[in-house]
C-alpha positions as a printed Julia matrix, in Angstrom:
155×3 Matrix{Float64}:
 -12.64   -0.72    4.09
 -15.94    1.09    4.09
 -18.1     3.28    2.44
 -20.04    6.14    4.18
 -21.52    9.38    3.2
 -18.51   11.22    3.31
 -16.83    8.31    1.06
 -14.59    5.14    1.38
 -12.83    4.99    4.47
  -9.91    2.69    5.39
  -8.82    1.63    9.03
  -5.22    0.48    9.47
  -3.45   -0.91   12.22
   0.1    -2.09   12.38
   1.35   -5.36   13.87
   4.75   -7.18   13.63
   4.42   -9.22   11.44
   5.97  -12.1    13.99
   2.69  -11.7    15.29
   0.98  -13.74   12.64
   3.15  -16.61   13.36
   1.32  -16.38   16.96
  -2.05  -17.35   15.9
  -3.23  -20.68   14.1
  -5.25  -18.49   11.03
  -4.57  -15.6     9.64
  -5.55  -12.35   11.14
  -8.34  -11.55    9.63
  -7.95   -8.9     6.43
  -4.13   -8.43    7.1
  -1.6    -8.29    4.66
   2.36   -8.41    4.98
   4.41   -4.93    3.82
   8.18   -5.52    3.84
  11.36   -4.22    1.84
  12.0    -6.73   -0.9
  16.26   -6.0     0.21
  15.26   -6.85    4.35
  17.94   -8.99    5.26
  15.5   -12.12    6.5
  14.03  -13.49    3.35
  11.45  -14.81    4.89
   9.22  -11.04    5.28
   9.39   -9.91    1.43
   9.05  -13.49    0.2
   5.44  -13.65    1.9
   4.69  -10.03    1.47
   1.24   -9.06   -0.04
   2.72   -4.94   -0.52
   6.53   -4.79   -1.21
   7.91   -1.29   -0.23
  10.93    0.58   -2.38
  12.32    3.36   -0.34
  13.18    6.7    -2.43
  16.91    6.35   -1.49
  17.38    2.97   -3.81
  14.36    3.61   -6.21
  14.79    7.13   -7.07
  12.67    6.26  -10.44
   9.62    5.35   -9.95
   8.47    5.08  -13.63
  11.73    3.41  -14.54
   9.97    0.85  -11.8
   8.74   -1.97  -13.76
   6.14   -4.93  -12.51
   8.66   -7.82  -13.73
  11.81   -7.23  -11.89
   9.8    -8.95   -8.8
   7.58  -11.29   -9.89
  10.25  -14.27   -9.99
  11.22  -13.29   -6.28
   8.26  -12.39   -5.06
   5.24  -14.33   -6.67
   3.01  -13.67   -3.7
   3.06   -9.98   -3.8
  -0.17   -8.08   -4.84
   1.5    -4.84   -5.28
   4.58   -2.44   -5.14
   4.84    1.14   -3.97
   7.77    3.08   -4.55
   8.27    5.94   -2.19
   8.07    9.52   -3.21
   8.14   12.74   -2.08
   6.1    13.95    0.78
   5.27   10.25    2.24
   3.5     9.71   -1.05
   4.26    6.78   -3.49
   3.63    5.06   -6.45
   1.88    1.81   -6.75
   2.12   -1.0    -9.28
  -0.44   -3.78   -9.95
   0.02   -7.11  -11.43
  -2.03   -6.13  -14.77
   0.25   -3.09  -14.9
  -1.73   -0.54  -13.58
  -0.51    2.77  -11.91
  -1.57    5.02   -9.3
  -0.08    7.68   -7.56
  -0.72    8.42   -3.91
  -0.54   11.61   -2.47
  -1.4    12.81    1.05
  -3.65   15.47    1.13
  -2.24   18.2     4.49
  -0.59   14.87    5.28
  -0.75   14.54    9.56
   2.82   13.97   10.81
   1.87    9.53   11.5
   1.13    9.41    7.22
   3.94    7.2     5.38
   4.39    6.27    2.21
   3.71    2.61    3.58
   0.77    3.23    5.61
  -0.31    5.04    1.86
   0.87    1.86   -0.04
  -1.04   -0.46    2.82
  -4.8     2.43    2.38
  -4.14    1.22   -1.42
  -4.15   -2.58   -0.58
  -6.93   -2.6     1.65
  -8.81   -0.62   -1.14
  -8.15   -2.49   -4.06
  -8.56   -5.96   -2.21
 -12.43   -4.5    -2.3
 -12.41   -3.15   -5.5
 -12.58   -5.03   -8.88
  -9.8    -4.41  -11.45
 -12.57   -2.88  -13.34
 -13.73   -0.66  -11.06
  -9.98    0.66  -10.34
 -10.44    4.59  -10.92
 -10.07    6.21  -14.05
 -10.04   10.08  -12.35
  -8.67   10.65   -9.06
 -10.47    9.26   -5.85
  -9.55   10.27   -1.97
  -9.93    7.55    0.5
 -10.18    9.03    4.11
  -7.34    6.5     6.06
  -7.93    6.1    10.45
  -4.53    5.03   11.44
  -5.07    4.13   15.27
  -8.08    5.6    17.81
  -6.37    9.01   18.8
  -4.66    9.86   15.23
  -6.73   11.91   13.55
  -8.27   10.82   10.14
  -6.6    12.04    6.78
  -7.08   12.1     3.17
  -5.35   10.12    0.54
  -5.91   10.61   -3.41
  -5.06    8.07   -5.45
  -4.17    9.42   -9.48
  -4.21    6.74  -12.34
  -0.75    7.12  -13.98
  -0.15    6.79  -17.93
C-alpha cells in the first residue's frame, strides 16, 4: 500500500497459499483469501479475507458479520461477490463497503477487489475508514495494467 500524487495505490500478487507453509516466517504483508465451504478446512480456518461467491450468497445485505465469527475467528473480513467482479465487504465492527471496478481490465476479480480492500484497511485506522467514496489504483502483476477500484460506505 502506498500513497502517491495520483493517490493510494495497492500492489497484489498471488501465491498458493501452500507456499507459506514453505518458508519459516510469514511472507511478509500477505494475507490468506479462501471460500469458507473449500473442502480442506485448513485454508478458510486461517484465512485473513473469506470469499462468498454470488452463486451461494446471492444477498449480500442479508450477509451478516456473525454467521462466521465462531468458524472463522481469524478472519479480518468478508466479501461477498457481486456483479461485475465487484463485492461487498464486511468488517468486524460492522462496517460496509462496496467495491466496484471502475472500466474493470479483464485480470479484476471480486477477490483480487476483496484482497485491494485488505491491504488498504490493514493501513488504515478504523477511524479513518471513508465516509464518501475513495478509488484505490490496484497493480496486479508487472505487465497488467493498473486499474481503479472505489470503495462506497454502505448504510
Amino acid at each position: 500500500m502506498s500513497d502517491s500524487s495520483l493517490g493510494p495505490s495497492v500492489s497484489l500478487e498471488r501465491f498458493p497459499g501452500a507456499l507459506q507453509r514453505s518458508w519459516r516466517s510469514h511472507l511478509s504483508d500477505a494475507h490468506l483469501a479462501a471460500d469458507p465451504d473449500d473442502p480442506d478446512l485448513r485454508w478458510p480456518r486461517s484465512a485473513d479475507v473469506l470469499l462468498l461467491p454470488r452463486e451461494r450468497y446471492p444477498e449480500p445485505d442479508a450477509v451478516k458479520w456473525s454467521h462466521f465469527t465462531a468458524r472463522f475467528p481469524g478472519c479480518g473480513l468478508i466479501a461477498v461477490e457481486e456483479a461485475d467482479q465487484g463485492c461487498t465487504v464486511l468488517f468486524d465492527d460492522d462496517t460496509r463497503l462496496r467495491a466496484r471496478w471502475v472500466d474493470r481490465p479483464a485480470w479484476a476479480s471480486f477477490a483480487l477487489a476483496a484482497s485491494a480492500i485488505h491491504a488498504w484497511a490493514r493501513m488504515c485506522p478504523v477511524r479513518d475508514r471513508p465516509r464518501d467514496s475513495i478509488r484505490i489504483t490496484v497493480r496486479a502483476g508487472h505487465r497488467l495494467a493498473p486499474a481503479l477500484v472505489e470503495f462506497v460506505p454502505v448504510g
